[in-house]
N, C-alpha and C positions, 0 to 999 in steps of 0.2 A: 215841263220845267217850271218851279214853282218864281215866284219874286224874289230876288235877293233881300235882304231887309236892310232895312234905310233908315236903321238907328244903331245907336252905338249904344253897346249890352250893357259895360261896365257902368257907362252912365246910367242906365235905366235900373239897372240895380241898385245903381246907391239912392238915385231918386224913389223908390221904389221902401229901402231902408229908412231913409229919414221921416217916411208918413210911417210907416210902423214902430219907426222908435217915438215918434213923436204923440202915435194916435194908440197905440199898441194895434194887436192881430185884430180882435173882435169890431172894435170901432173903426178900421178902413175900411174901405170901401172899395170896388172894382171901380168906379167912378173916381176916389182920390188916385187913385193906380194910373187910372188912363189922363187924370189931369198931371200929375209929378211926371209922368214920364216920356207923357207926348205922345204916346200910342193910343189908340182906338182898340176898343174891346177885341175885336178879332186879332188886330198882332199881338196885343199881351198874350192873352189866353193862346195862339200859336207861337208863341216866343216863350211863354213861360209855363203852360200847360195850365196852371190854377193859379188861387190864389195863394194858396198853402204853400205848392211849388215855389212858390217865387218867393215868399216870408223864409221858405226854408232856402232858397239861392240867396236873398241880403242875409240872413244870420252868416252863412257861410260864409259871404264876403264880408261881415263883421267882426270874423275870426280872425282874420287879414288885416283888416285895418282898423279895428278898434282896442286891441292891448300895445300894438307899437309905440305909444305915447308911456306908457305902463312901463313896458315891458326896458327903454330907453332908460328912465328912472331909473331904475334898480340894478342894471347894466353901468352906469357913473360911477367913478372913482369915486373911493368916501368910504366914510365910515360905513357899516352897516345901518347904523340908529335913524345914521342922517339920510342914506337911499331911504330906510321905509318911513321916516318922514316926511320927507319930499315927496314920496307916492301918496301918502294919505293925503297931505295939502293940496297937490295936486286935486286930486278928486274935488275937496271941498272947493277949492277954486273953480274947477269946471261947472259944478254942480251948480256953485250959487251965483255964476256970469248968464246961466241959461236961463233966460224969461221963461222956458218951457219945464224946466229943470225933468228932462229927457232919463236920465238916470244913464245906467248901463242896461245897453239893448240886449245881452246875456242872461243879467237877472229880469230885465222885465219876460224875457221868453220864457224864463226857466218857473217865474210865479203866475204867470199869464193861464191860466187854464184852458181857456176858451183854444188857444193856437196851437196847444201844447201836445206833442205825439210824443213817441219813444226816439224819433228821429231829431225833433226839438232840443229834446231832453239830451240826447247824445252832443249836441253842436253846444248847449250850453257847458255840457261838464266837461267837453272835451279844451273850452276855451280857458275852466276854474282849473281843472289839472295844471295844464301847461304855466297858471299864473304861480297854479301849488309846488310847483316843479322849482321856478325859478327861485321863490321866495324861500324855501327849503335849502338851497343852494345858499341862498343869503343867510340862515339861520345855521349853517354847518361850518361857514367863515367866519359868523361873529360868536361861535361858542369856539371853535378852533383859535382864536387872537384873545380870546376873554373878554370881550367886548359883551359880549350875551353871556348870561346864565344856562348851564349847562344839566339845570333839574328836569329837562324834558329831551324828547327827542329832535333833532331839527324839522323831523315830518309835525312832529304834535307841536311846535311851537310856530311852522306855516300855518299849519291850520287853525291855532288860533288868531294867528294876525290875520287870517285873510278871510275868517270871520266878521272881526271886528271892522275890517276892510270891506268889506260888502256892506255889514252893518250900515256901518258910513254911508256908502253910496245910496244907501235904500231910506236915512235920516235925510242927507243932502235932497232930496222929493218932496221934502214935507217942513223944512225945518229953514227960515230965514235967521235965526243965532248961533252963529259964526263961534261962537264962545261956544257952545252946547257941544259944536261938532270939533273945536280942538281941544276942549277937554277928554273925549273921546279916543283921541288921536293922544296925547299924553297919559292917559290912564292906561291905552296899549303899551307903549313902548315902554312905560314905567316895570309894565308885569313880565317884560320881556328880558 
């Protein structure tokens, strides 16, 4: 009969998440691993099997808990214009509070090459659908009230906001003018 283990997973997950979102897959390290988490190399690697395993167990658990913030937004009473307002600024807001500006740990997996497998690739697009899903639903109510222009489809008018919505996130990395990235966020919603 082996040891029971004498850490708590979820935690060691998310700890495990914030040094990959912070450091991305290539630059951590089994040693950042075993310090974020409290484990020593043998119960990770028997807790988690690799590294990879475990990059691919925090994505999963970022599927979970990293659009519920998102996902709230857009879910609010309101107008249409003013939910995907408030998602965009959102963003900009998180983006430019973070000394580390982390981005979204979705797109960093999905542009990451070095971590990136077909199984990666599925946990990030599985998390952009479900954003395209919702925001589609958003764009189907605001051409149904008139509130949105109805020259597109509501599929092809998600996926342009949620372009331009990525976009964002992946400026919000690189970009301390605040103006740069709401102009960004009004020249969307203008064309929408």
């Amino acid at each position: 009969m082996g040891r029971p283990r004498e850490f708590d997973n979820t935690a060691a997950v998310d700890a495990a998440m914030e040094v990959f979102w912070r450091k991305g897959y290539e630059a951590t390290t089994t040693q950042d691993l075993c310090e974020s988490t409290g484990l020593g190399r043998g119960s990770l690697y028997n807790a988690f099997g690799s590294k990879h395993q475990l990059y691919e167990t925090a994505l999963r658990r970022y599927s979970v808990v990293g659009p519920q913030g998102q996902l709230e937004i857009l879910e609010r009473p309101g107008s249409v214009k003013d939910r995907l307002r408030a998602l965009m600024l959102w963003c900009v807001d998180v983006d430019m509070a973070d000394p580390e500006r982390k981005g979204c740990l979705a797109i960093n997996a999905a542009v990451d090459s070095a971590g990136r497998t077909t199984e990666i690739a599925e946990l990030a697009h599985k998390q952009f659908v479900r954003l395209e899903q919702t925001i589609c639903h958003l764009m189907a109510v605001g051409q149904s009230t008139g509130e949105l222009s109805a020259e597109r489809s509501p599929l092809q008018a998600a996926r342009f906001f949620q372009s331009a919505y990525y976009g964002l996130r992946v400026l919000g990395k690189v970009t301390d003018d605040r103006a740069a990235l709401l102009d960004v966020i009004e020249g969307t919603l203008s064309a929408l």
